[in-house]
N, CA, C and O atoms as CSV, one atom per row, in Angstrom:
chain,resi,resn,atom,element,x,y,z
A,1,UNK,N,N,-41.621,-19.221,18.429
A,1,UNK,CA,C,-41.666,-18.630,17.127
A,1,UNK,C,C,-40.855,-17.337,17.144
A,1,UNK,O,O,-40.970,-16.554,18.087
A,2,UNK,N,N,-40.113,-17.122,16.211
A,2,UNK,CA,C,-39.282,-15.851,16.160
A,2,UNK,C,C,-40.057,-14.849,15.871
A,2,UNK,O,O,-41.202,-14.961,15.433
A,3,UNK,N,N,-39.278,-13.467,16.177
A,3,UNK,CA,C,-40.039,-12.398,16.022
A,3,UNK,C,C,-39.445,-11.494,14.484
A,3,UNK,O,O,-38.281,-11.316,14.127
A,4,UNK,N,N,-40.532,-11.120,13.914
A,4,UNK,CA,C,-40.300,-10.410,12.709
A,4,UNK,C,C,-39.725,-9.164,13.004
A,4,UNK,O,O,-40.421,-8.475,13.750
A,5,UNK,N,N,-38.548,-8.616,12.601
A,5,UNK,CA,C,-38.421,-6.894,12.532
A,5,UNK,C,C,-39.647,-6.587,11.449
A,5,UNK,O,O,-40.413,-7.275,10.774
A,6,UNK,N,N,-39.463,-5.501,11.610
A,6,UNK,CA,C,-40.335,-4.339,10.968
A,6,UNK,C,C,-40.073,-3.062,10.071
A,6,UNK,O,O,-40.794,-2.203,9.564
A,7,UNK,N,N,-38.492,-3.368,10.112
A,7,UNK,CA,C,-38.000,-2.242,10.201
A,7,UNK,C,C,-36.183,-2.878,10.019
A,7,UNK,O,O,-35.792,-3.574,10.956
A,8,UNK,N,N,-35.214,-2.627,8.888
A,8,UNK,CA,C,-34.501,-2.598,8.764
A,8,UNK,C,C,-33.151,-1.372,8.611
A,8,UNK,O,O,-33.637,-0.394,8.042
A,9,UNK,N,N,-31.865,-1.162,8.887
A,9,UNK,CA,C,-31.815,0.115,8.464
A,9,UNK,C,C,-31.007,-0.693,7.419
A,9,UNK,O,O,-30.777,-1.895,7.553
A,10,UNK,N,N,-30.518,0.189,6.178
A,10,UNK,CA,C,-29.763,-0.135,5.073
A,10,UNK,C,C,-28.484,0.692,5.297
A,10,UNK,O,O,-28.622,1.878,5.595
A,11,UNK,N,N,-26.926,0.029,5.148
A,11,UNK,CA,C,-25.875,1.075,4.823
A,11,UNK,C,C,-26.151,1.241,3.357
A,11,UNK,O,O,-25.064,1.507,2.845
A,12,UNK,N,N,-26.830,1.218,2.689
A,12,UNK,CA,C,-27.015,1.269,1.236
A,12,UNK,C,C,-26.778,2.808,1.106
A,12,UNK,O,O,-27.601,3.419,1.788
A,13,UNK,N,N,-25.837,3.690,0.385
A,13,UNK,CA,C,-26.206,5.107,0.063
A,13,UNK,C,C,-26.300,5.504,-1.505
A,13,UNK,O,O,-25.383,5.555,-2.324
A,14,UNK,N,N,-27.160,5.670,-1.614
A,14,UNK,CA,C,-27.570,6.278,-2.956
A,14,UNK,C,C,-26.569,7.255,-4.131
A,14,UNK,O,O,-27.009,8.383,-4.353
A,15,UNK,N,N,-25.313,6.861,-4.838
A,15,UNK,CA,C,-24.712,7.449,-5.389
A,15,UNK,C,C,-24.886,8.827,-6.044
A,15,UNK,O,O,-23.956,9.542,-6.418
A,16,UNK,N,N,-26.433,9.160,-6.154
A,16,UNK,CA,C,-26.706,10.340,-6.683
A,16,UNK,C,C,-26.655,11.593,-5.392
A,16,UNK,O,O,-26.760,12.819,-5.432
A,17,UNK,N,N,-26.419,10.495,-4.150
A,17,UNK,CA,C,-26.370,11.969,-3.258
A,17,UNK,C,C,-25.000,12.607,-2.949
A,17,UNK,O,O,-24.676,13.568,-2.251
A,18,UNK,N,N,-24.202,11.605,-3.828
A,18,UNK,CA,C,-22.277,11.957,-3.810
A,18,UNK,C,C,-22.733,14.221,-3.645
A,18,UNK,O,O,-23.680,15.007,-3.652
A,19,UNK,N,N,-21.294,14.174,-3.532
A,19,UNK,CA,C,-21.500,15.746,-3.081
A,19,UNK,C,C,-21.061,16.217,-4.940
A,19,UNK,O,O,-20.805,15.468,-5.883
A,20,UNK,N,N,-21.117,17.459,-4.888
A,20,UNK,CA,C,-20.552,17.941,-6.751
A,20,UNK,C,C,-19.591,18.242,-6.353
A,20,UNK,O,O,-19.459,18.667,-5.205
A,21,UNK,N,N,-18.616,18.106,-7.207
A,21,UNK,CA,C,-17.511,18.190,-7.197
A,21,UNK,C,C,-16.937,19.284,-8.230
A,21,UNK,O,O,-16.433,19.126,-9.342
A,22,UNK,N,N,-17.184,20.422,-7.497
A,22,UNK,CA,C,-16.576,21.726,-7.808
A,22,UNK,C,C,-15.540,21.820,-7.902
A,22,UNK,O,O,-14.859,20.806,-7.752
A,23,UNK,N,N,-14.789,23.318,-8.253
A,23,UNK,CA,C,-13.519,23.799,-8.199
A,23,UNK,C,C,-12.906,23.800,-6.462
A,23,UNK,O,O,-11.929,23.246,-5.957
A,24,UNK,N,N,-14.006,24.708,-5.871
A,24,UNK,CA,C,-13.531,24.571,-4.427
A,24,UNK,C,C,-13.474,23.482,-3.612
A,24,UNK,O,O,-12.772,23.348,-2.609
A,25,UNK,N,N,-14.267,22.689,-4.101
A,25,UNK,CA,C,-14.223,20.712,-3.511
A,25,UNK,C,C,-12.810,20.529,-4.083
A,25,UNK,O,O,-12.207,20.024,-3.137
A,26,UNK,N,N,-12.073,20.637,-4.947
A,26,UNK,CA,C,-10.758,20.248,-5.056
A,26,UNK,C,C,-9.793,20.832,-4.328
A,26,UNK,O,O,-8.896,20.254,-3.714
A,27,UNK,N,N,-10.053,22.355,-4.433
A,27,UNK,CA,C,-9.083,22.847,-3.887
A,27,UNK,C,C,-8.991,22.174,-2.317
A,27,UNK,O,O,-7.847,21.989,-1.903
A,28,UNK,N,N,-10.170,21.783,-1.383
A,28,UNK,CA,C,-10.269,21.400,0.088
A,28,UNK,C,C,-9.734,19.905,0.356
A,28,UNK,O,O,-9.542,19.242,1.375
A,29,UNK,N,N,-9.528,19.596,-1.524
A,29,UNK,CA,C,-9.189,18.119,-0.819
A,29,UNK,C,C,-7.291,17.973,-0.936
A,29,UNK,O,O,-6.752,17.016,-0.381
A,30,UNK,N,N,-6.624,18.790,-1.535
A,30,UNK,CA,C,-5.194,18.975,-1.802
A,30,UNK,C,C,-5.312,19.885,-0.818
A,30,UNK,O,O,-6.260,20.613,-0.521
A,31,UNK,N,N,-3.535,19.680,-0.038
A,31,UNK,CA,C,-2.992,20.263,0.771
A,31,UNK,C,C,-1.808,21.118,0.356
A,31,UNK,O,O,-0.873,20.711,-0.332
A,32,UNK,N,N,-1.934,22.269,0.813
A,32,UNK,CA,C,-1.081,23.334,0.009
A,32,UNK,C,C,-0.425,23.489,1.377
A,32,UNK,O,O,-0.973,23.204,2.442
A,33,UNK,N,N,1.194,24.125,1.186
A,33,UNK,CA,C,1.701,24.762,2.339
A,33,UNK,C,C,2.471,25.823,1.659
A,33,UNK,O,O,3.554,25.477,1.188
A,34,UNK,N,N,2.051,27.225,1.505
A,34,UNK,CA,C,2.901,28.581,0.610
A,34,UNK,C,C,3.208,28.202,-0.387
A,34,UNK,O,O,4.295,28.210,-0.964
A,35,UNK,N,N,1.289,27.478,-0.923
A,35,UNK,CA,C,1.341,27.718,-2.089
A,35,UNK,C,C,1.714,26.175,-3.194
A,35,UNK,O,O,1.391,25.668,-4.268
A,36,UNK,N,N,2.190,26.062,-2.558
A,36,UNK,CA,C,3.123,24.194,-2.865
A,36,UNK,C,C,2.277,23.228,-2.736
A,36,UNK,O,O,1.942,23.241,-1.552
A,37,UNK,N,N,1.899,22.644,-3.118
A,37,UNK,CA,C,1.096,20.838,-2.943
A,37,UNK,C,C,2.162,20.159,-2.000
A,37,UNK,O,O,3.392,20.180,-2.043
A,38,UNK,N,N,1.175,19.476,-1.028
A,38,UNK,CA,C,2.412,18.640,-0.001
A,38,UNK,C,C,1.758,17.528,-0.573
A,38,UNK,O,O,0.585,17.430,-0.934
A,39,UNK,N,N,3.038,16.375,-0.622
A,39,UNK,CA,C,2.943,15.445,-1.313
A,39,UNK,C,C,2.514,14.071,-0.293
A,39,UNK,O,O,3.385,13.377,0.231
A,40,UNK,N,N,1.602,13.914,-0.184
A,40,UNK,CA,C,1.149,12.476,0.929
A,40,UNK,C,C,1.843,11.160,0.732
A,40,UNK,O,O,2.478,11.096,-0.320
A,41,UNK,N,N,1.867,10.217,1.410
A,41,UNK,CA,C,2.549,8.945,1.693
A,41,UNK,C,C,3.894,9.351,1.938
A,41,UNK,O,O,4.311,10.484,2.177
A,42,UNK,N,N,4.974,7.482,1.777
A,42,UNK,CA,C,6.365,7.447,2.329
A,42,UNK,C,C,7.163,8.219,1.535
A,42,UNK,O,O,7.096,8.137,0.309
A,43,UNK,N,N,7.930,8.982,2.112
A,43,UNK,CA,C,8.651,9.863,1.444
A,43,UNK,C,C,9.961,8.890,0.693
A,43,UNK,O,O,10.290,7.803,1.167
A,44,UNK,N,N,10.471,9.359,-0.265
A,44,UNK,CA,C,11.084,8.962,-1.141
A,44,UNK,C,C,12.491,8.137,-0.442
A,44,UNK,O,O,13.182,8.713,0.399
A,45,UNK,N,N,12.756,6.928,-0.845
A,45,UNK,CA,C,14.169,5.953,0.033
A,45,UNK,C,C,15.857,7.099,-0.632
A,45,UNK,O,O,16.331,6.952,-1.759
A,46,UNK,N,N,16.027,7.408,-0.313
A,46,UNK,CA,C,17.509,7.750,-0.684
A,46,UNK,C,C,18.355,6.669,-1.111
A,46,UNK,O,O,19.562,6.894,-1.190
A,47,UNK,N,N,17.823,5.313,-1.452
A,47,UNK,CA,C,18.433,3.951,-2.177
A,47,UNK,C,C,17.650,3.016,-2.328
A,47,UNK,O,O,17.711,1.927,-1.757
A,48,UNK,N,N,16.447,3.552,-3.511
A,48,UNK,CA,C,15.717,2.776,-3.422
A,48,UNK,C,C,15.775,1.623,-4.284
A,48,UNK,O,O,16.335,1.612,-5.381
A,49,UNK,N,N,15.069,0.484,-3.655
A,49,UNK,CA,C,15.186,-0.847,-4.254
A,49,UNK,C,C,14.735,-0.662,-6.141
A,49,UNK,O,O,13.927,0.209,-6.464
A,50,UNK,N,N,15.373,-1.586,-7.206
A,50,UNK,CA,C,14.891,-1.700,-8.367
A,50,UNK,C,C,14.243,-3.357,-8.236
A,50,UNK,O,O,14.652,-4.356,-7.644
A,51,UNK,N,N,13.203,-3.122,-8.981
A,51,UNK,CA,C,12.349,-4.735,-9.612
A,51,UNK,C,C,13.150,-5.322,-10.503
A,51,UNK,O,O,13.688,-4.910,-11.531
A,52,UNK,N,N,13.146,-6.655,-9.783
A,52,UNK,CA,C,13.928,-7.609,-11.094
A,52,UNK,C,C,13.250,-8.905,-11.209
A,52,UNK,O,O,12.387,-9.500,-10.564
A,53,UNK,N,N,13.932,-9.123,-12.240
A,53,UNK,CA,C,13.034,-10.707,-12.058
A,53,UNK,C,C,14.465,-11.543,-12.324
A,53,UNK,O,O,15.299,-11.331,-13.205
A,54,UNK,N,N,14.471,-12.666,-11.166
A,54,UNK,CA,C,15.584,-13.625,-10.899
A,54,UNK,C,C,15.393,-14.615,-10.272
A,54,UNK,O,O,15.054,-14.785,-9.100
A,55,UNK,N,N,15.710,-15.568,-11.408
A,55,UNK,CA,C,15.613,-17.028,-10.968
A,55,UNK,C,C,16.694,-17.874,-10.593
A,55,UNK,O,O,17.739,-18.095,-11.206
A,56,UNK,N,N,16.212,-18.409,-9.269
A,56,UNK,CA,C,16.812,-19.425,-8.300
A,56,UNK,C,C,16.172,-20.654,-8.465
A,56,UNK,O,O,15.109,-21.026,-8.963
A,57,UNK,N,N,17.273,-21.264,-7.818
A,57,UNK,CA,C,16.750,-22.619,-7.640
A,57,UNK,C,C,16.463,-23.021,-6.372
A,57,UNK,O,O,17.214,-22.946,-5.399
A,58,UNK,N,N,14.778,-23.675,-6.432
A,58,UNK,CA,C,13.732,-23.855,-5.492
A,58,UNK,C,C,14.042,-24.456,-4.166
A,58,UNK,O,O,13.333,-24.745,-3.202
A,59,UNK,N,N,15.370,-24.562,-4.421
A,59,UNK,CA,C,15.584,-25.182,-2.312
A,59,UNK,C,C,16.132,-23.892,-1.941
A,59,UNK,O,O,16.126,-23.486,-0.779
A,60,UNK,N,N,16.698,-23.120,-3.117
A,60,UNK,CA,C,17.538,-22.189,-2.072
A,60,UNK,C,C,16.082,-20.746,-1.818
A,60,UNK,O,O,16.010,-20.037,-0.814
A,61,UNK,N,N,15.440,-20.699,-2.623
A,61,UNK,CA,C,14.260,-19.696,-1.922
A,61,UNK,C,C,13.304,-20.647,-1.259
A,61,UNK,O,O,12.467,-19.954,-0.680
A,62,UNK,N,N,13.074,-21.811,-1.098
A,62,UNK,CA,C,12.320,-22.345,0.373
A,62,UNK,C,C,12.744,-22.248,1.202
A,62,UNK,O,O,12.215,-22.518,2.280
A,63,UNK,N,N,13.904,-21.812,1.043
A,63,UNK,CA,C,15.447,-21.831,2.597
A,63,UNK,C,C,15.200,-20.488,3.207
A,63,UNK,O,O,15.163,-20.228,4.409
A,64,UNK,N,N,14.961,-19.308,1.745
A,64,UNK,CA,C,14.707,-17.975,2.598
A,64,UNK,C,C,13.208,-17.555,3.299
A,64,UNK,O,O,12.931,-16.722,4.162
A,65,UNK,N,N,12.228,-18.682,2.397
A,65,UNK,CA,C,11.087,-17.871,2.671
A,65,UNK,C,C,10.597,-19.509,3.994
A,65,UNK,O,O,9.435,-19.513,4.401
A,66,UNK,N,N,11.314,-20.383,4.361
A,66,UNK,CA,C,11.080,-21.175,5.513
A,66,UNK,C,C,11.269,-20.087,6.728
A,66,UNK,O,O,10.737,-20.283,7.821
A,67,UNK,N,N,12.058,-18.938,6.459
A,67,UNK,CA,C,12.358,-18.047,8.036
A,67,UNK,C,C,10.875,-17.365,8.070
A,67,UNK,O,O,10.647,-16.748,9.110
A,68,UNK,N,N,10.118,-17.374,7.366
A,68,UNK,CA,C,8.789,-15.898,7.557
A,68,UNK,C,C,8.871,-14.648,6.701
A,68,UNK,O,O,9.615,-14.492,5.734
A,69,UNK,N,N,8.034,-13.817,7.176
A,69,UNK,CA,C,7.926,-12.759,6.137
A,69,UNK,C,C,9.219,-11.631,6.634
A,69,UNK,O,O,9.410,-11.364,7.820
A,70,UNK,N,N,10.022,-11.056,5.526
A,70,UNK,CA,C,11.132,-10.620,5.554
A,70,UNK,C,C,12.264,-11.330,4.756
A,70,UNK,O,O,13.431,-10.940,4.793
A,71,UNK,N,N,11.845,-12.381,4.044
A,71,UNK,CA,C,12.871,-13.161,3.255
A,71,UNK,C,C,13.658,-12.084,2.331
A,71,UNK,O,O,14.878,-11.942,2.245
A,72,UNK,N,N,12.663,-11.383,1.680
A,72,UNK,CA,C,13.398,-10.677,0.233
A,72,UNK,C,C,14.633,-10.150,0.888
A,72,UNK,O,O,15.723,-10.153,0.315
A,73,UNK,N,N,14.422,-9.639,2.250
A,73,UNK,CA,C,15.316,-8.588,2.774
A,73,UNK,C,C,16.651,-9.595,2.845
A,73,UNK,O,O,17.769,-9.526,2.334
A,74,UNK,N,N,15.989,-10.576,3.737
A,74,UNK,CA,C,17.415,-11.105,4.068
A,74,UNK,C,C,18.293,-11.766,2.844
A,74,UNK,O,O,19.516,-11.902,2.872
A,75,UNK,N,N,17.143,-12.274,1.413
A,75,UNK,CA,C,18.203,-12.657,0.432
A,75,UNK,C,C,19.165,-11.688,0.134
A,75,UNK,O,O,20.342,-11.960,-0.099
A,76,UNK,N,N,18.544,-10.221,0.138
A,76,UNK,CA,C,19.586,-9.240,-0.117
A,76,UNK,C,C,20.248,-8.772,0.232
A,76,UNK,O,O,21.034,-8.024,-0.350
A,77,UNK,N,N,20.152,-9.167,1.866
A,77,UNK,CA,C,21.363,-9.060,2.505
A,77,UNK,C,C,22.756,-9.993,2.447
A,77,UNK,O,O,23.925,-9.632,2.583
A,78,UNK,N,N,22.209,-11.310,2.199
A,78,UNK,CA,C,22.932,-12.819,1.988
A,78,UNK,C,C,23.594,-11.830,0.583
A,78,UNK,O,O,24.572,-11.372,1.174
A,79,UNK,N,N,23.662,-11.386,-0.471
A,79,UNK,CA,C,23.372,-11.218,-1.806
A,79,UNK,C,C,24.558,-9.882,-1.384
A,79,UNK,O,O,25.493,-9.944,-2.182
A,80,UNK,N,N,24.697,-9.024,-0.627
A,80,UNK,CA,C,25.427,-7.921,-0.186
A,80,UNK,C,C,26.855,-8.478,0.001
A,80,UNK,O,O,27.901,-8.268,-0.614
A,81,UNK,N,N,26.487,-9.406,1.256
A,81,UNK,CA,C,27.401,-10.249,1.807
A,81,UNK,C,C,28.552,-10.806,0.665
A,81,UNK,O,O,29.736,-10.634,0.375
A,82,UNK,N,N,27.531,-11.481,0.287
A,82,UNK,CA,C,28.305,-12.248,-0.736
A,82,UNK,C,C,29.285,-11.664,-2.024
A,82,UNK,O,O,30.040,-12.322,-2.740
A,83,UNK,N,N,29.031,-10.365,-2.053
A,83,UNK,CA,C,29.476,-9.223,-3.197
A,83,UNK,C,C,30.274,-8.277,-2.060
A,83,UNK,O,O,30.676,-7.194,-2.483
A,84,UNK,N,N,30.449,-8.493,-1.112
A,84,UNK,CA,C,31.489,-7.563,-0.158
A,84,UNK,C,C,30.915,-6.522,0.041
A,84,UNK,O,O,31.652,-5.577,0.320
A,85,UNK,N,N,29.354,-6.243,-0.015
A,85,UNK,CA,C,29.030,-4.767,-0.029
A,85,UNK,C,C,28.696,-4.804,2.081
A,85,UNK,O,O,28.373,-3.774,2.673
């Protein structure tokens, strides 16, 4: 026969015990350097890609995305190529 716990713990945490969120709780959560906000994540591409929407025909993107993940890259490289860049 199995044995009963008695006693569970819960990760459950009670939203009312969130901390308040003061003036100085903001200020601790932005990073200033002389004064400046430093800006978090990847810093900006010096050529960065634009969204498009472009349609092919379905053998020739099973052809890029049969190699694995990295297709987009290489269509745009095929796509460079092909424009002399």
């Amino acid at each position: 026969m199995g044995v009963n716990k008695t006693t569970t713990e819960s990760s459950w945490v009670d939203p009312d015990d969130a901390p308040e969120l003061t003036r100085e709780w903001f200020e601790r959560a932005d990073q200033y350097e002389n004064g400046r906000l430093v800006k978090r994540g990847r810093p900006p591409a010096e050529n960065p890609k634009k969204a498009i929407s472009l349609r092919v025909d379905a053998d020739v993107l099973d052809r890029f995305k049969s190699d694995g993940p990295g297709w987009q890259g290489r269509m745009n490289e095929a796509l460079r190529k092909a424009v002399g860049l």
